[in-house]
C-alpha positions as CSV (number, residue, x, y, z in Angstrom):
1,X,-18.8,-94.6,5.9
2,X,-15.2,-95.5,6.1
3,X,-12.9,-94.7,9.2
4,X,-11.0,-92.3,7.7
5,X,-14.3,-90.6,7.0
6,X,-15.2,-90.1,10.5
7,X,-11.5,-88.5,11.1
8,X,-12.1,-86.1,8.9
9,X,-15.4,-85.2,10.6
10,X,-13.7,-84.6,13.9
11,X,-12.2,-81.4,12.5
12,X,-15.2,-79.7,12.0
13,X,-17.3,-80.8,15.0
14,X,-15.7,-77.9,17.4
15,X,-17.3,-75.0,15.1
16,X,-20.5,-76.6,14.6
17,X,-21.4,-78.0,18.1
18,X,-24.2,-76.6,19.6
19,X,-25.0,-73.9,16.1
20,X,-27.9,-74.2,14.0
21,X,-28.7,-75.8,10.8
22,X,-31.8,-74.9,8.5
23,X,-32.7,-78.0,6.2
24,X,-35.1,-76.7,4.0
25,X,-36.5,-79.9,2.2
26,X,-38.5,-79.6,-1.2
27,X,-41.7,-81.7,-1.2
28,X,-40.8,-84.4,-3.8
29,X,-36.9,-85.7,-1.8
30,X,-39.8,-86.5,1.3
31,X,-41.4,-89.1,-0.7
32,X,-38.3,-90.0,-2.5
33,X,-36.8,-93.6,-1.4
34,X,-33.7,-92.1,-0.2
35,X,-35.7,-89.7,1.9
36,X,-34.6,-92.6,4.8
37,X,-31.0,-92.4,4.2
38,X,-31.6,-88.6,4.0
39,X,-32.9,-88.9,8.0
40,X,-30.1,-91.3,8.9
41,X,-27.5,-88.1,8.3
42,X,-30.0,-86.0,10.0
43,X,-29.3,-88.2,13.1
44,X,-25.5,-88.2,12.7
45,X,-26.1,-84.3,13.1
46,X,-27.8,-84.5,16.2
47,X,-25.6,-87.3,18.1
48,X,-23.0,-84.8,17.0
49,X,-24.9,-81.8,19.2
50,X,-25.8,-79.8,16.1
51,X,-29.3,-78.1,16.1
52,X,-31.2,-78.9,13.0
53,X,-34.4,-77.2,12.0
54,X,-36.4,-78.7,9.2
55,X,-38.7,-76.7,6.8
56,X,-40.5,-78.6,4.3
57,X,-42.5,-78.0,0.7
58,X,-45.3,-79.4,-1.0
59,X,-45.2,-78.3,-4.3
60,X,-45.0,-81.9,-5.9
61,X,-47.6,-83.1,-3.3
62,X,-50.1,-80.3,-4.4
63,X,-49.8,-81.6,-7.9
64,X,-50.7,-84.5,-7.3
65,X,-53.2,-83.8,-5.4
66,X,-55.0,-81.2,-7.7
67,X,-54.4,-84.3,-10.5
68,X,-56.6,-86.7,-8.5
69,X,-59.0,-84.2,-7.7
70,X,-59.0,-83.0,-11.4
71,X,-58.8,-79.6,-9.8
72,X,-56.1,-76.8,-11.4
73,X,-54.2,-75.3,-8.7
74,X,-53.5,-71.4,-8.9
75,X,-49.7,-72.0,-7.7
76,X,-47.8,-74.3,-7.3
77,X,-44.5,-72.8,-5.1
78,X,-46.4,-70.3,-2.8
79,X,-45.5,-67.3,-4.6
80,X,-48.6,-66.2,-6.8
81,X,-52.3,-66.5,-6.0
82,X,-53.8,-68.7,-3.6
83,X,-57.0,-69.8,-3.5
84,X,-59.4,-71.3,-1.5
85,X,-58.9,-74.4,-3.9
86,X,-55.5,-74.5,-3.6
87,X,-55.1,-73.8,-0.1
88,X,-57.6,-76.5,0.8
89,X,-54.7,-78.7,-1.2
90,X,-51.9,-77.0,0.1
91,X,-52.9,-77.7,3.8
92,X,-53.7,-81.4,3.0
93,X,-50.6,-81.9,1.5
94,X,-48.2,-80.0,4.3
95,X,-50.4,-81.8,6.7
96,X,-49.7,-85.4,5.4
97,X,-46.1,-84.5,4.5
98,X,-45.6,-83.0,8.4
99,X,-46.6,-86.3,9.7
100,X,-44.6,-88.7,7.0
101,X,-41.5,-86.5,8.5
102,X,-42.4,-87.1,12.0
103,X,-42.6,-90.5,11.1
104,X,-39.0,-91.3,9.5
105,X,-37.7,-88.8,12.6
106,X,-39.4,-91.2,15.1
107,X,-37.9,-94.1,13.3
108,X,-34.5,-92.7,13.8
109,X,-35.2,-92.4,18.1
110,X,-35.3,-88.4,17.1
111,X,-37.8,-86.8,19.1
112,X,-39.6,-84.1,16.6
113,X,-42.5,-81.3,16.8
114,X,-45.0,-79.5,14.1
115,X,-44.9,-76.6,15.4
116,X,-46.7,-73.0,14.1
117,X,-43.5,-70.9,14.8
118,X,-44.3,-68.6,11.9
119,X,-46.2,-65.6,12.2
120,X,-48.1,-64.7,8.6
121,X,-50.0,-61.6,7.8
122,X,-51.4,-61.7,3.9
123,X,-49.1,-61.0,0.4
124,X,-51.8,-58.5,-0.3
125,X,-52.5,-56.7,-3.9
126,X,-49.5,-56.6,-5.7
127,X,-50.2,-54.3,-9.0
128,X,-53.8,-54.8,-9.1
129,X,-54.0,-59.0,-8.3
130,X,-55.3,-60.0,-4.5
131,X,-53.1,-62.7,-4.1
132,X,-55.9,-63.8,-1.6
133,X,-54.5,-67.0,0.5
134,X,-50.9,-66.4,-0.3
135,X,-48.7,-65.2,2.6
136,X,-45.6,-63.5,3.9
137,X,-43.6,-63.8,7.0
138,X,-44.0,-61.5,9.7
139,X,-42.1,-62.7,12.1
140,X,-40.6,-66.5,13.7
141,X,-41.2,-67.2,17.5
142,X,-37.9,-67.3,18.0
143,X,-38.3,-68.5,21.7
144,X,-40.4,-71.0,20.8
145,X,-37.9,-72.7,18.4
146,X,-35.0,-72.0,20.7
147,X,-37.0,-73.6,23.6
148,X,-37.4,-77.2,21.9
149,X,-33.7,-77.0,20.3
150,X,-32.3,-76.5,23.9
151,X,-34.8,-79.8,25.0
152,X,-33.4,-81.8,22.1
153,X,-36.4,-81.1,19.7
154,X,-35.9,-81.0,16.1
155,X,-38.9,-78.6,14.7
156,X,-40.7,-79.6,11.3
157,X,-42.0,-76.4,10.2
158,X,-44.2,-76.8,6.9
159,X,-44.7,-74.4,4.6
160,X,-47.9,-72.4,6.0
161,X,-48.0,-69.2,8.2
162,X,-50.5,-68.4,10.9
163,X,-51.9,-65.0,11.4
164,X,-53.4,-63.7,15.5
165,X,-56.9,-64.3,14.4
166,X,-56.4,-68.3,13.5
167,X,-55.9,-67.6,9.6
168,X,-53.6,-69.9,7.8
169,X,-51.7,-69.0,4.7
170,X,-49.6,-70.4,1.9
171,X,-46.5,-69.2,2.0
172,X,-43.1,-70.4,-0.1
173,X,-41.0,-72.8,1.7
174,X,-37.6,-71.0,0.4
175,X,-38.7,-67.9,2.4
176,X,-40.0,-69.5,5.3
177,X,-36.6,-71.2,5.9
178,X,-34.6,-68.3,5.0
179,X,-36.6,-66.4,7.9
180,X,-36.0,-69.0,10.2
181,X,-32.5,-69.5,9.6
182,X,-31.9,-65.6,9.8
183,X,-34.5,-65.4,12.9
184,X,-32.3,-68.3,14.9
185,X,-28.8,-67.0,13.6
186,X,-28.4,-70.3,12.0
187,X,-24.5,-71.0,10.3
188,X,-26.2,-73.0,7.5
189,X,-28.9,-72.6,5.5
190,X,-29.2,-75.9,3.3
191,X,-31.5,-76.1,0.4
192,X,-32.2,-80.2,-0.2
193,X,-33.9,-80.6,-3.8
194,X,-34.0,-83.1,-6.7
195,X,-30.8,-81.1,-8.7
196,X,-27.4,-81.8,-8.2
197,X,-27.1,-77.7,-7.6
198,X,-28.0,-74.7,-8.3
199,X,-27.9,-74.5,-12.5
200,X,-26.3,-71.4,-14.4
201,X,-26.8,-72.0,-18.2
202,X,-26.9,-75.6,-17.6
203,X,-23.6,-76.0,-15.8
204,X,-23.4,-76.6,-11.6
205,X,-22.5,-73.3,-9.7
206,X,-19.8,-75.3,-7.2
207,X,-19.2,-72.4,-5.0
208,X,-19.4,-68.7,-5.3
209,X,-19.1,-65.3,-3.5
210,X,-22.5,-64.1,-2.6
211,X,-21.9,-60.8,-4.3
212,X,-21.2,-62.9,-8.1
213,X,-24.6,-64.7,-7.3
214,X,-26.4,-61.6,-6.9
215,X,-25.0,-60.0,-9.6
216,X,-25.2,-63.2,-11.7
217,X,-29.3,-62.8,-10.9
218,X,-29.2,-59.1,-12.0
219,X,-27.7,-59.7,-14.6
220,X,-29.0,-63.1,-16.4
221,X,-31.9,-64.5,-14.2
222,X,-32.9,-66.4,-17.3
223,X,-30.0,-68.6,-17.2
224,X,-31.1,-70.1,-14.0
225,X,-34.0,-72.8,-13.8
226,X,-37.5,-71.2,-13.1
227,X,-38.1,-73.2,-10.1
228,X,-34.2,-72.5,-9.0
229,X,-34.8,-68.8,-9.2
230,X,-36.1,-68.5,-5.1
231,X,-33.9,-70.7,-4.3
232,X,-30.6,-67.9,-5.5
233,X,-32.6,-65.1,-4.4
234,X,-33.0,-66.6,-1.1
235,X,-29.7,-67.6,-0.7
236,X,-28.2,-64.0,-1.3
237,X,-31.0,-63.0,1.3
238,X,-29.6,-65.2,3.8
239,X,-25.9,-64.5,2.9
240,X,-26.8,-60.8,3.6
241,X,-28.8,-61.5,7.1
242,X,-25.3,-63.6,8.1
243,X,-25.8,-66.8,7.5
244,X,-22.5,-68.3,7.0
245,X,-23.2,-70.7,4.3
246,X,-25.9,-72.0,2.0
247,X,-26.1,-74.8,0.1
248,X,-27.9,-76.4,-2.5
249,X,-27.8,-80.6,-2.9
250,X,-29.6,-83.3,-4.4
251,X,-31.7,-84.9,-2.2
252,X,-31.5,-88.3,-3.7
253,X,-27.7,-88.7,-3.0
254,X,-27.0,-91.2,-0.6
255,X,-25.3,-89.8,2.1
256,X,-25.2,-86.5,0.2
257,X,-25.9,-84.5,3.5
258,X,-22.7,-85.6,5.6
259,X,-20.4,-85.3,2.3
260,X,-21.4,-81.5,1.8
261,X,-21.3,-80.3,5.6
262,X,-18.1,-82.7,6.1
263,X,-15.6,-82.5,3.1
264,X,-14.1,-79.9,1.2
265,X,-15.7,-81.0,-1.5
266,X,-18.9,-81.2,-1.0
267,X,-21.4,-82.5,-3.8
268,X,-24.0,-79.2,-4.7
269,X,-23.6,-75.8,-4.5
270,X,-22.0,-73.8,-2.0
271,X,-23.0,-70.2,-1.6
272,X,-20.5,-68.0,1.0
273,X,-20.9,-64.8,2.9
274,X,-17.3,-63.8,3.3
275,X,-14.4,-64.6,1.3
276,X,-14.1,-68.4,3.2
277,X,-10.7,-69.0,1.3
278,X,-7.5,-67.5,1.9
279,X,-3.9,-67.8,1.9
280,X,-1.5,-68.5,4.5
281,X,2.2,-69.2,5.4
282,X,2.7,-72.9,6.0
283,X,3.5,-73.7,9.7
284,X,5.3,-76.9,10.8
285,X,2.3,-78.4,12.0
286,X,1.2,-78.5,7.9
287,X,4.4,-80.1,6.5
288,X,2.6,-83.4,6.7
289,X,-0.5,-81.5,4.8
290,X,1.5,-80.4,2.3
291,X,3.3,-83.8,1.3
292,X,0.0,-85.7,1.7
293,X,-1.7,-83.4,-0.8
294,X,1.8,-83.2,-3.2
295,X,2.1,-87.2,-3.3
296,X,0.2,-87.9,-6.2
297,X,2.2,-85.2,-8.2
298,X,5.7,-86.3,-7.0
299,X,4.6,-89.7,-7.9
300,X,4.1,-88.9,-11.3
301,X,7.6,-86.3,-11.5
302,X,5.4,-83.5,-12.6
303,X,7.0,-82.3,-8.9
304,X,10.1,-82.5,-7.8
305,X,10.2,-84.8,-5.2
306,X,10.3,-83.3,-1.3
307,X,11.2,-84.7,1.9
308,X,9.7,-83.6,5.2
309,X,13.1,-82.7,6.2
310,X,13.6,-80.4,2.6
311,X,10.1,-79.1,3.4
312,X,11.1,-78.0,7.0
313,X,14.2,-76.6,5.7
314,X,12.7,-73.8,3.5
315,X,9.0,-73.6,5.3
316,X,9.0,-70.3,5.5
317,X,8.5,-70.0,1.4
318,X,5.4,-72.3,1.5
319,X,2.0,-71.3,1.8
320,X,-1.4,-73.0,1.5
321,X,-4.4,-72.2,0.2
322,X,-7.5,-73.2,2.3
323,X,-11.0,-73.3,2.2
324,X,-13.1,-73.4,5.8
325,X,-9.3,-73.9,7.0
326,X,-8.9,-77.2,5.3
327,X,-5.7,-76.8,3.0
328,X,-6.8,-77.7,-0.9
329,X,-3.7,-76.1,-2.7
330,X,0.2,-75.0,-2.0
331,X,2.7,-73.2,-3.5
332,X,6.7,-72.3,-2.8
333,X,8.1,-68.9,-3.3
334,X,12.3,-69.6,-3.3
335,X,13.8,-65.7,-3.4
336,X,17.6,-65.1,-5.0
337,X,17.6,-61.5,-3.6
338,X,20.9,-61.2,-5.1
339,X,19.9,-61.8,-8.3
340,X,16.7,-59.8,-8.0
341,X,14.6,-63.0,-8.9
342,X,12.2,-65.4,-7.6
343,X,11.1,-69.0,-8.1
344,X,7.6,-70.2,-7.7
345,X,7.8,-74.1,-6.5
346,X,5.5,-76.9,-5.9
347,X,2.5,-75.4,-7.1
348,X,-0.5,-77.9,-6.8
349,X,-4.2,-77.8,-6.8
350,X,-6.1,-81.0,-5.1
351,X,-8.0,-82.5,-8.2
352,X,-11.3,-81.7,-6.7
353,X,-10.7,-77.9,-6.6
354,X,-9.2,-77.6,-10.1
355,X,-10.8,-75.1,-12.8
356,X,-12.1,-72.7,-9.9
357,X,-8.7,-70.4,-10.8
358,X,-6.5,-71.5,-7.1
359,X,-4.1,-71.9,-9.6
360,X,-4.1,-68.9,-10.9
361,X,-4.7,-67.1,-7.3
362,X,-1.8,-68.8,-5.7
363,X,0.6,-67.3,-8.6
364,X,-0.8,-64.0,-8.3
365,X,-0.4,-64.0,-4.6
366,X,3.2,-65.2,-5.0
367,X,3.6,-62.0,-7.6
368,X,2.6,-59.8,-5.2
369,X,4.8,-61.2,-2.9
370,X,8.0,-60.5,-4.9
371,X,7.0,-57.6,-6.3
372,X,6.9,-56.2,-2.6
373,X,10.4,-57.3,-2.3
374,X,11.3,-55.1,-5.1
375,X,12.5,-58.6,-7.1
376,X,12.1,-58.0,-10.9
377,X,11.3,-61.4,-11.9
378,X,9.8,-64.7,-11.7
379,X,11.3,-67.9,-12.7
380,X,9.5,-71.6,-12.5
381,X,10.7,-74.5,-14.2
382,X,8.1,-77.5,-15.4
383,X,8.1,-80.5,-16.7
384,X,4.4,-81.0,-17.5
385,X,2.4,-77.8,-17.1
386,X,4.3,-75.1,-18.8
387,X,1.5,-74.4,-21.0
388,X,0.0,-73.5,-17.4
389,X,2.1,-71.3,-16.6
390,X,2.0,-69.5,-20.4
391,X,-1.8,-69.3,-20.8
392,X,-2.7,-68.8,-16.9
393,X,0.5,-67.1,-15.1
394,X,1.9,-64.8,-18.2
395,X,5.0,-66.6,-18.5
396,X,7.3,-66.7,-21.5
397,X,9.8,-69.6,-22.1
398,X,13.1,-69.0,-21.3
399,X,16.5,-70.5,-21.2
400,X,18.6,-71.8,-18.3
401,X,20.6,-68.6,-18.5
402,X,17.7,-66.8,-16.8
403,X,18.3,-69.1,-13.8
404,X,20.2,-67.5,-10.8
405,X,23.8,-69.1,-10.2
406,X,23.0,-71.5,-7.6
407,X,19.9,-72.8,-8.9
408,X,21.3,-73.3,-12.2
409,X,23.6,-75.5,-10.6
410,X,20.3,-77.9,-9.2
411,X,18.9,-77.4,-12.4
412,X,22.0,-79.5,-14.2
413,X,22.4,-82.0,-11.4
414,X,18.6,-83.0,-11.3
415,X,18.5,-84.3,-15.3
416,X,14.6,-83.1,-15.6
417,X,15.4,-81.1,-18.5
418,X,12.5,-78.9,-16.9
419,X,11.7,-75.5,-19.3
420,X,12.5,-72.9,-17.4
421,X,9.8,-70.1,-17.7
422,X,10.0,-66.4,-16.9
423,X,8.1,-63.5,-16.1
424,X,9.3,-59.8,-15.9
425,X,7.2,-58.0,-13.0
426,X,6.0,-54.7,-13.6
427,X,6.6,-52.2,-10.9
């Protein structure tokens, strides 16, 4: 990890000091070789004073299992039948995969506990089948988690449920984590598997509005991997009990758990509650944000080029576009009120957050913007992404006519030879 890494950690330590994290880890990442890398993030989470839960599966262990044994399990995930076969393998493998955890957490000077925090009551008959050993959550021991998180005790909860009479169940690790991380009021709910993300028709889902993910799952559940399907349900579940965040990684990525909770970036899936990104007006405290993320741009003249001085000058027509109040995109709004027209300026999108529509966003907010001014038009001149502009913003190719007096006058002095663009707005 570089130095400039760990800077841009600092900005997110004050909001998740002393707040919970759910790490919901499938069965096959804790006998994957990076599984010790994977614990090595874990402890920069803790020396940063950030609570971390983990909940673990077993799916892949069970297989195994049940292939040695030449036995054929009734399910593999905990969310059909169980019985007394499979439970038998499902408690051998939680128990073995419990203690390989406690192990690498030991390794790491992180003190750790197995604990029986959830409560389990059986799935019952669900249209006609006894689903026998198979369980649901009836409740977490919420006081009993809280009590070893405020000692400094990460708990490894493994995916079994215990009932008042000593029964134990099978139940799906996706749910048990999505109850714990509702039960504790946990900010993030992270989903560490063996896929990059979560998989819509193939593609990576990079981030979405909880409401589009439900509605994707309404809509086309098909499209998403079988064994990814919990995994999206559970999310929106969690989403709608107010968990902040939930993500989906690859759990083979080295370092893959510090690059999604500390860049914008990120490397999975990233599944919000609220509408995390937003516009505002630039302040003088981001002029230095705004030429650091512009530089490559004015490098390559597809910007004009802009001094912090030119910047501070008009910074009342910039604004940014940030996501968890990290600034990722800008724009300039210049307004001739005389002329009744408007120019959008120095519209970029960081590389990483291209093809999500900021773009797009960004000119739309500015719209509205002039449009409540009562300007009838929008001008912007390019160089290199006027097809942008048509295809994206509604713009039509103009002439330099269309420009206002005074920035016609900049227009001939600069020598770009930009294409001036223009857009009527509609009242």
């Amino acid at each position: 990890m570089k130095l400039t890494d760990l800077r841009g950690i600092l900005q997110y330590i004050p909001r998740f000091r002393v707040r919970t994290f759910i790490l919901s880890i499938d069965g096959a990442i804790v006998t994957d070789e990076n599984f010790a890398n994977l614990l090595l993030d874990v402890a920069v989470l803790r020396s940063l004073n950030i609570r971390v839960v983990l909940v673990h599966g077993a799916s892949a262990q069970i297989q195994n299992l049940a292939t040695e044994q030449g036995v054929t399990p009734s399910n593999l995930d905990g969310a059909g039948v169980t019985d007394a076969a499979t439970l038998r393998l499902a408690l051998t493998a939680a128990n073995r995969l419990t203690h390989e955890i406690l192990e690498g957490l030991s390794a790491n000077d992180l003190r750790a506990a197995a604990t029986n925090a959830v409560i389990a009551h059986p799935l019952g008959i669900l249209g006609g089948v006894d689903h026998l050993f198979t369980g649901k959550v009836e409740r977490v021991d919420v006081e009993f988690l809280q009590s070893l998180l405020a000692q400094g005790v990460l708990p490894v909860i493994p995916p079994l449920g215990f009932d008042g009479d000593g029964r134990t169940y099978r139940v799906n690790s996706d749910t048990v984590a999505l109850a714990v991380a509702e039960a504790l009021k946990a900010i993030k709910l992270m989903f560490i598997t063996t896929q990059d993300g979560l998989l819509c028709q193939g593609q990576i889902i990079r981030q979405m509005l909880v409401a589009n993910l439900e509605a994707l799952l309404e809509k086309s559940k098909a499209d998403f991997l079988p064994e990814q399907v919990s995994k999206a349900q559970c999310a929106v579940a969690a989403c709608r009990a107010g968990v902040q965040r939930v993500h989906v990684i690859n759990g083979r990525v080295d370092e893959g758990l510090l690059a999604e909770v500390f860049s914008n970036e990120g490397i999975g899936t990233l599944i919000y509650a609220n509408e995390y990104q937003q516009v505002r007006r630039a302040m003088k405290k981001d002029v230095r944000a705004i030429l650091t993320l512009t530089k490559p741009s004015m490098d390559t003249e597809e910007l004009v080029k802009r001094t912090r001085s030119s910047i501070e000058k008009q910074l009342g027509d910039y604004y940014l576009f940030e996501i968890d109040r990290n600034p990722v995109a800008c724009v300039a709004l210049h307004v001739y009120p005389e002329a009744g027209k408007a120019e959008v300026a120095h519209l970029y999108v960081s590389p990483s957050h291209e093809n999500q529509g900021i773009g797009r966003k960004l000119i739309q907010f500015v719209e509205h913007k002039a449009r409540d001014s009562g300007l009838g038009e929008l001008i912007a001149l390019s160089t290199q992404a006027f097809t942008y502009f048509q295809s994206k913003g509604g713009f039509v190719e103009g002439s330099p006519d269309d420009l206002p007096p005074g920035r016609r006058e900049k227009y001939e002095q600069s020598g770009r030879r930009s294409k001036v663009l223009v857009k009527r707005l509609v009242k």
